[in-house]
C-alpha positions in Angstrom: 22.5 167.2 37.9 23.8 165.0 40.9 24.5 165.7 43.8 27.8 167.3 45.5 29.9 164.7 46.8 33.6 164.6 48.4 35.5 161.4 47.7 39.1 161.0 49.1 41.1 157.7 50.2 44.6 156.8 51.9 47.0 153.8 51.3 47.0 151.6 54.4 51.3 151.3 54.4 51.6 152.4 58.1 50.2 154.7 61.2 49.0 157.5 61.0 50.8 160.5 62.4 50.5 164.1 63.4 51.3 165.3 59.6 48.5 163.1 58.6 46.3 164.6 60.8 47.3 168.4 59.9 47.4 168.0 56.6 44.5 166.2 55.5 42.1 164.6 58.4 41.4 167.9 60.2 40.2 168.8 56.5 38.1 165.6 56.2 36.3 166.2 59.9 35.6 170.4 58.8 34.3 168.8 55.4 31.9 165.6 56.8 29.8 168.7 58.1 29.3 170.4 55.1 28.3 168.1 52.2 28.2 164.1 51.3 31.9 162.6 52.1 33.1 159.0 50.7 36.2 158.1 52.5 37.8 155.0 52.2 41.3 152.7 52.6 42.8 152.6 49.4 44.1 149.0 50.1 44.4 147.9 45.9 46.5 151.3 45.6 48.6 150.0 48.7 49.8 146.8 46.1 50.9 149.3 43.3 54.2 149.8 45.5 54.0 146.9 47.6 53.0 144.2 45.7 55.6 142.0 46.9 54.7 142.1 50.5 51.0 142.8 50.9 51.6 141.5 55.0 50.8 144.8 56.0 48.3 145.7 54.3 45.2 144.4 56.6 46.8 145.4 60.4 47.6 148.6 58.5 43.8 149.1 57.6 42.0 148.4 60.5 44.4 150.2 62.2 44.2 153.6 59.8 40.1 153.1 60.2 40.4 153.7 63.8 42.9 156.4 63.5 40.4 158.7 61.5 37.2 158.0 64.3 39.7 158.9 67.1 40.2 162.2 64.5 36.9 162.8 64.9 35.2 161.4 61.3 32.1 160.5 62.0 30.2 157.8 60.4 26.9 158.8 61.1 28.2 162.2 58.7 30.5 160.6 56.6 30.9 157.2 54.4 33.9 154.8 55.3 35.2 152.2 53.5 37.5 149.5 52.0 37.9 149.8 48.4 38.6 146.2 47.6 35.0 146.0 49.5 33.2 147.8 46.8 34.6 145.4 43.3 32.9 148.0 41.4 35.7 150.5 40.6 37.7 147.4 39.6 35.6 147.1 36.9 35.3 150.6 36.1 39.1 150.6 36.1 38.9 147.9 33.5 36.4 149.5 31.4 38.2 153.2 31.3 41.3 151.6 30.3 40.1 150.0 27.2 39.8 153.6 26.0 42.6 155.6 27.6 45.9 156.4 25.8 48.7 155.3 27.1 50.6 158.5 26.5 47.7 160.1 29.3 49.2 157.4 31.9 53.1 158.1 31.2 52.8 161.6 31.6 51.3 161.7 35.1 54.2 164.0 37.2 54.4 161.6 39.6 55.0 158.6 37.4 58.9 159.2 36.7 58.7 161.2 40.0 57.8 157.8 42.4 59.9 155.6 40.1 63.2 157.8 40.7 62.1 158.3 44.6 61.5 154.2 45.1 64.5 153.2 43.1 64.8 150.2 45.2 61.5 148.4 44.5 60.4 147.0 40.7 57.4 149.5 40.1 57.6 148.5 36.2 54.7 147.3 36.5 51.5 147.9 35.1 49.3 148.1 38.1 52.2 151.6 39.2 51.9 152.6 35.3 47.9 152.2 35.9 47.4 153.5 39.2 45.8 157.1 38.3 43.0 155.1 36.3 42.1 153.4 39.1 42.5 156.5 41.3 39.9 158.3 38.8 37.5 155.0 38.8 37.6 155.5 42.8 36.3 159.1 42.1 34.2 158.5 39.3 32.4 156.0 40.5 30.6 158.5 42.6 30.1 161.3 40.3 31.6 162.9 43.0 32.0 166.7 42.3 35.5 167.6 44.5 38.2 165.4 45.5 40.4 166.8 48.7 44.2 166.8 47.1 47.5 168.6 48.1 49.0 170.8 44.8 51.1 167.5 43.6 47.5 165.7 43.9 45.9 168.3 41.0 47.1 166.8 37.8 45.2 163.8 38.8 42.4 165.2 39.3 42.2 167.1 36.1 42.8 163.8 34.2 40.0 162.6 36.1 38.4 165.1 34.3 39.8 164.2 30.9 39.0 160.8 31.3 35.6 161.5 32.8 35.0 163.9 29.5 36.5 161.1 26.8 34.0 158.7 28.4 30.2 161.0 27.8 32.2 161.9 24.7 32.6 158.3 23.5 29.6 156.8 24.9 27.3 159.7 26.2 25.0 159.4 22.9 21.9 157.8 24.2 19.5 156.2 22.0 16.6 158.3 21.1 17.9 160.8 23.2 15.9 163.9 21.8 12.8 161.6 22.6 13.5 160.7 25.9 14.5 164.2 26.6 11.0 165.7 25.3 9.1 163.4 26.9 10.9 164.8 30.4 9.7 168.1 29.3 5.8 166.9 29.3 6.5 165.9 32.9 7.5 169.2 33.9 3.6 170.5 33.2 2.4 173.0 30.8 3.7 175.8 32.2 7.3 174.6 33.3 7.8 173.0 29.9 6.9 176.3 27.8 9.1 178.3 30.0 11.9 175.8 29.9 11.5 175.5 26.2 11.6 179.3 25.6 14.7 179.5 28.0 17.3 176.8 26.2 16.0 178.7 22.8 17.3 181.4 24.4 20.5 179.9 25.6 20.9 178.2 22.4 20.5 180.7 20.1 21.9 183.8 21.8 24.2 182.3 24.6 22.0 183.9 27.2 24.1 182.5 30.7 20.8 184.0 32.4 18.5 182.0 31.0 20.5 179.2 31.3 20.9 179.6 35.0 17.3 180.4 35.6 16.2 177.1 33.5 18.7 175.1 35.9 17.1 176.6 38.8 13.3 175.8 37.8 15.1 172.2 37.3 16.5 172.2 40.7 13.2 173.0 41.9 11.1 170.3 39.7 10.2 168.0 42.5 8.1 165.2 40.1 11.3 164.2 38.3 13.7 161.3 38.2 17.2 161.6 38.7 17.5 160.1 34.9 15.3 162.7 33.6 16.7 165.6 35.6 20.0 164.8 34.3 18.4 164.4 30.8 17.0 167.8 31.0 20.1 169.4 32.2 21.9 167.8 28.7 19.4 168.8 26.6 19.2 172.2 27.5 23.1 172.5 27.2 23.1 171.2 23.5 24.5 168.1 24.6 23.8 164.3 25.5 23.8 162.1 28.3 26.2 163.0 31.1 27.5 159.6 32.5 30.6 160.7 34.3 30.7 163.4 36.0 33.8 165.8 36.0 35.6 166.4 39.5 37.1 169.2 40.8 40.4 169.7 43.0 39.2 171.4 46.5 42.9 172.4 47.0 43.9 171.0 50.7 46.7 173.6 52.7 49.7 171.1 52.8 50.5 170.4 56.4 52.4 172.8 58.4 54.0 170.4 60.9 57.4 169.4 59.9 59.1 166.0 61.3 60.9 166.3 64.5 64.2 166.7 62.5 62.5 169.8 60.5 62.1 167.4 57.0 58.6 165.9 56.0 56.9 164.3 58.7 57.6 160.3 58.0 57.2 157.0 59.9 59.9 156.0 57.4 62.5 159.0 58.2 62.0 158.3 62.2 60.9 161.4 62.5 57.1 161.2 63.1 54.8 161.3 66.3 52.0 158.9 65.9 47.9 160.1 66.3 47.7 157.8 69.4 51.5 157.4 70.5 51.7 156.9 74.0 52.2 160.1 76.4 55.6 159.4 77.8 57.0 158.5 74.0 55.4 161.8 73.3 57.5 163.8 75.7 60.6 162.2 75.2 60.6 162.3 71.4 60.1 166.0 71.8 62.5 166.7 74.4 65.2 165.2 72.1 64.5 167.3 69.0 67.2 169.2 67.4 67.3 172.7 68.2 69.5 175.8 66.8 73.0 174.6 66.5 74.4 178.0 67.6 73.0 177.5 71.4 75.1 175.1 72.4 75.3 175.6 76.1 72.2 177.1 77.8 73.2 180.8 78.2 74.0 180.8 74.3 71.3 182.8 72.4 69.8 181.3 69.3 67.5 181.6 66.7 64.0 180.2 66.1 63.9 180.1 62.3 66.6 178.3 62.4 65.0 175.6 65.1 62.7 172.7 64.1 60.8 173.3 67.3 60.2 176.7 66.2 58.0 175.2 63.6 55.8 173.1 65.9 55.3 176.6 67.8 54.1 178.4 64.4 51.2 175.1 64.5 50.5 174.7 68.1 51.2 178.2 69.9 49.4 181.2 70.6 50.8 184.5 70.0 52.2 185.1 73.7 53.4 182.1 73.8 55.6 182.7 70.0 56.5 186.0 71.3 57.6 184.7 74.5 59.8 182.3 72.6 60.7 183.9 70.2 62.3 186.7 72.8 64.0 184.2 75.5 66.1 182.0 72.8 67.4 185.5 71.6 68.4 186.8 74.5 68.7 183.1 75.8 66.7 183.6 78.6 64.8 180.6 78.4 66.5 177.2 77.6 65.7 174.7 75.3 64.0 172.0 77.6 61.7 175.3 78.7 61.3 176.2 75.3 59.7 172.7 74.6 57.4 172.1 77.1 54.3 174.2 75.2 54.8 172.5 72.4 54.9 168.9 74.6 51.6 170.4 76.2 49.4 171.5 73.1 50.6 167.5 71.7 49.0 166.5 74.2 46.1 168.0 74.9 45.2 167.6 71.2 45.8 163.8 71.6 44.0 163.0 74.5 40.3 163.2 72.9 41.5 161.1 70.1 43.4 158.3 72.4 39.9 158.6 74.2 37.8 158.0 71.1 40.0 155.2 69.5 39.6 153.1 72.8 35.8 152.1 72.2 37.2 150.5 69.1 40.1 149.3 70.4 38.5 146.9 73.2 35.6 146.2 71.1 37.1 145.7 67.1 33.6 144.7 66.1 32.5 148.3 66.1 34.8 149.2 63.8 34.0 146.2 61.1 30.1 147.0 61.7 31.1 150.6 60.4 32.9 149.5 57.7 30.6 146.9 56.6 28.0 149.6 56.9 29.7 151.8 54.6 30.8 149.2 51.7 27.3 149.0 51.5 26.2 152.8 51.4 29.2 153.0 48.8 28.5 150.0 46.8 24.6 151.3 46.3 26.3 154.0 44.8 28.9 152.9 42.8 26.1 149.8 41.4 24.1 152.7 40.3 26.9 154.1 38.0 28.0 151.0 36.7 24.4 150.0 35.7 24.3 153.2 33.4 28.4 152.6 32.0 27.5 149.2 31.0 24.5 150.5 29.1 26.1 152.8 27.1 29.3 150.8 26.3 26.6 148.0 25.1 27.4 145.7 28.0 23.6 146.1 29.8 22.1 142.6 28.5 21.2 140.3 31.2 
């Protein structure tokens, strides 16, 4: 078996903003603490929609890299990288799409989805028609075992697992296989090898799930093993071959609660969006000027809160006085807007200010930031080298 991992990237096509930050980085920096996390700057997958005016693409990274340290992702906890750094899920890409049907590609959700939403751009092309192959090499190539995603995210990742099962289904019949796998039971001594032997009888011929789960255990445990043989083991107790790919799961992400000033989806596109490091008095002004309940349209009008955007950056950054305290003066329109506001300007803030603080290291010294990036495209491309040695043996390409 190999190791847990979390793999999850973002296209570099603009700052990074509060919705960003709400809805997936505060997930990323919880998750850096609890197992192995690849992240990385989807810069190829940044072409599939703006292939026509790449000019972005690089301020845009560098930029997003510094975003998530001032987040708080920590590189001496997590892996962070530029994909086009690692060429090896290029090549992956490649080689999954010599076997994957095209009708797997075409009915992706988000296919006709993006197409109707981006009407104005040419996206009949076959890197757009492509891009959840390369989004699945991206994962693959670590064997990672979860992939962060929002509910719109999860039929990718389940034909990530399609793919991942095609591939050990095509090519996950290793030569002399029972050999190889009987020699790794000599290794695991007398003892271990007669119990493990009696245990996948006993899974194999009576589906006994305990003995199963205690013969995975004693594996977990083997400490004289290879990571080939281990995995070997885990096959051949199973009933089946070589696992090359390993199948991902979707760790479902909450969506982000923090709306765009005007109450739609937080967008740099729809003017509407507060970046990670804006400055304070842009901060203060774009709040003050947010729409509020049409009904109070002098000060002594009551209002309602559901029916105010601002209401909605209280349900994210309030406490419960604070939401009852609102909630009670627009009613009874004893507080005015601009009072109404000035928690919500106040938590922004305060939640800012150790990320502004965090992103200046990087910004007066931008070699910092390539050092950890370098640094990771090399922890990730020891990986990914790793996987691609065993794909190109089994799909006959492992000649020198």
């Amino acid at each position: 078996m190999y190791p847990d991992r979390v793999v999850s990237g973002m296209r570099p096509t603009g700052a990074m903003h509060l919705g960003h930050y709400h809805g997936a980085l505060k997930n990323w920096v919880r998750l850096q603490s609890e197992q192995p996390c690849l992240f990385f700057v989807a810069d190829w997958h940044a072409l599939t929609t703006h292939y026509d005016d790449p000019s972005i693409i690089e301020t845009s990274t560098w930029d997003m890299v510094i975003d998530w340290l001032a987040a708080g992702i920590d590189p001496s906890q997590a892996t962070v990288f530029i994909q086009s750094k690692v060429p090896e899920h290029a090549e992956l890409h490649l080689l999954l799409s010599m076997a994957t049907p095209l009708g797997w590609l075409e009915r992706v959700p988000t296919y006709k989805d993006q197409q109707e939403k981006l009407s104005d751009r040419d996206l009949s092309t076959y890197g757009f028609l492509g891009y959840p192959l390369l989004q699945a090499a991206d994962v693959l190539i670590y064997r990672a075992s979860m992939v962060p995603v929002g509910d719109d995210q999860v039929p990718h990742v389940e034909m990530m697992r399609e793919l991942a099962r095609r591939f050990n289904h095509l090519y996950g019949k290793e030569k002399d296989f029972e050999k190889k796998a009987s020699e790794a039971v000599r290794k695991l001594g007398g003892k271990r090898a007669r119990i493990y032997n009696e245990l996948r009888t006993e899974f194999q011929e009576k589906g006994n799930e305990d003995a199963l789960e205690q013969a995975k255990a004693m594996l977990d445990d083997a400490q004289n093993l290879s990571m080939t043989d281990r995995e070997r083991l885990f096959g051949y107790l199973e009933g089946s071959r070589k696992l090359i790919l390993v199948e991902p799961q979707a760790l479902l992400t909450e969506s982000s609660r923090l709306p765009g000033l005007d109450g739609q989806k937080m967008s740099k596109s729809y003017g509407n969006s507060i970046a990670l490091r804006e400055e304070k008095e842009s901060v203060i002004k774009k709040v003050r000027t947010m729409p509020t309940d049409p009904a109070r349209v002098r000060r002594n009008d009551p209002g309602d809160p559901e029916k105010c955007p601002v209401w909605q950056f209280h349900q994210v950054y309030s406490d419960q006085d604070t939401k009852d305290w609102v909630m009670k003066g627009c009613r009874s329109a004893g507080i005015g807007c601009l009072e109404c506001k000035q928690p919500v300007i106040d938590a922004i803030l305060k939640e800012q200010e150790p990320m502004r603080e965090r992103a200046q290291q990087y910004l007066d010294d931008p070699s910092l930031v390539r050092a950890i990036v370098a640094d990771g495209c090399d922890n990730a491309r020891k990986m990914a080298q790793e996987t691609m040695r065993d794909v190109r043996e089994v799909m006959g390409l492992g000649y020198n």
